[in-house]
N, C-alpha and C positions, 0 to 999 in steps of 0.2 A: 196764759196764752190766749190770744184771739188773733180774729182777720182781720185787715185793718178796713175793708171793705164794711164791718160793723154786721154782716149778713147772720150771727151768732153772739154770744153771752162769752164773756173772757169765760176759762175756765183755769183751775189750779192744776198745776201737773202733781200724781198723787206722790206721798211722801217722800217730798224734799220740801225743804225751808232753807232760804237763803237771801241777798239779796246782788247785784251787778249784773242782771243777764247778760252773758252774750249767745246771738243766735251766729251756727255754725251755718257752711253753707250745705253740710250734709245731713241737717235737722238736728242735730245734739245742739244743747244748750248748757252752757259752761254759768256760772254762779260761783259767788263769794258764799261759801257757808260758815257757821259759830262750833269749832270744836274748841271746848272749854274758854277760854280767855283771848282766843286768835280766829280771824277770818281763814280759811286755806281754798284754792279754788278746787270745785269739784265741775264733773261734768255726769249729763243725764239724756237720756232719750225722752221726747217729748211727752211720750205717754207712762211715765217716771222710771222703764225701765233702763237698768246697766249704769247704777251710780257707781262714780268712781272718783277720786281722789286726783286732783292731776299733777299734783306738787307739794314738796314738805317746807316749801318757803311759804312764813305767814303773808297772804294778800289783803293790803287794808283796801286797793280801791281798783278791782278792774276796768279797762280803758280799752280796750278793742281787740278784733281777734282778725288773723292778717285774711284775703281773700281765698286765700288756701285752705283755711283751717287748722294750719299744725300750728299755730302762735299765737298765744295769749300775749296782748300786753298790758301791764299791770303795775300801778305803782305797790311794791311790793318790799317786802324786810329778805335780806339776802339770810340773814340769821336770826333770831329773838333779838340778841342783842344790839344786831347795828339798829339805825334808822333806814327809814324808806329811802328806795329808788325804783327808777322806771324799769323792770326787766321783761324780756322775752320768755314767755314759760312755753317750752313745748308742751303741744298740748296732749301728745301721745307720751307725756313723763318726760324723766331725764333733767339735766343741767342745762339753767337757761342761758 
C-alpha cells in the first residue's frame, strides 16, 4: 500500500500474501490468495486486520470490484472442474 502523492514508502499490509488487489470504496482490499493448488478471493482491512474468505469458487484472475463494493468481478472457475468464466462474486459471500 502507498499514496500515490509518493508523500511515504509503500508499505506491506501485515500477514496476507496474495496477488490482484482490489481497493474497496470503504478501505478493505480484496486479493487472489494460494490455498494449496487454487487462487480463492479473500478480503482484508488495510492494516491486515478481518481476513476473510469471500468465496469457494477458485479465482484465477480478479478484474474489478462494482462502485458499491458488494461485487467482485472475476474471471473465475464456477467449479474445479469447469473452465473459467467472468462471474459476479458477492463480496459480503453467497452465490455469484
Amino acid at each position: 500500500m502507498a499514496p500515490i502523492d509518493r508523500r511515504s514508502p509503500p508499505r506491506q499490509i501485515p500477514n496476507v500474501e496474495g496477488d490482484g488487489p482490489l481497493f474497496a470504496p470503504a478501505g478493505d482490499v480484496y486479493f487472489r490468495g494460494r490455498e494449496g493448488s487454487y487462487g480463492f478471493e479473500y478480503r482484508v482491512r488495510a492494516d491486515g486486520t478481518g481476513l476473510r474468505k469471500v468465496s469457494d469458487h477458485p479465482v484465477i484472475e480478479p478484474e474489478a470490484i462494482s462502485p458499491d463494493g458488494r461485487w467482485i468481478v472475476a474471471y473465475a472457475r464456477p467449479s474445479e472442474e469447469q473452465t473459467g468464466m467472468m462471474l459476479a462474486l458477492p463480496s459480503g459471500g453467497g452465490p455469484p
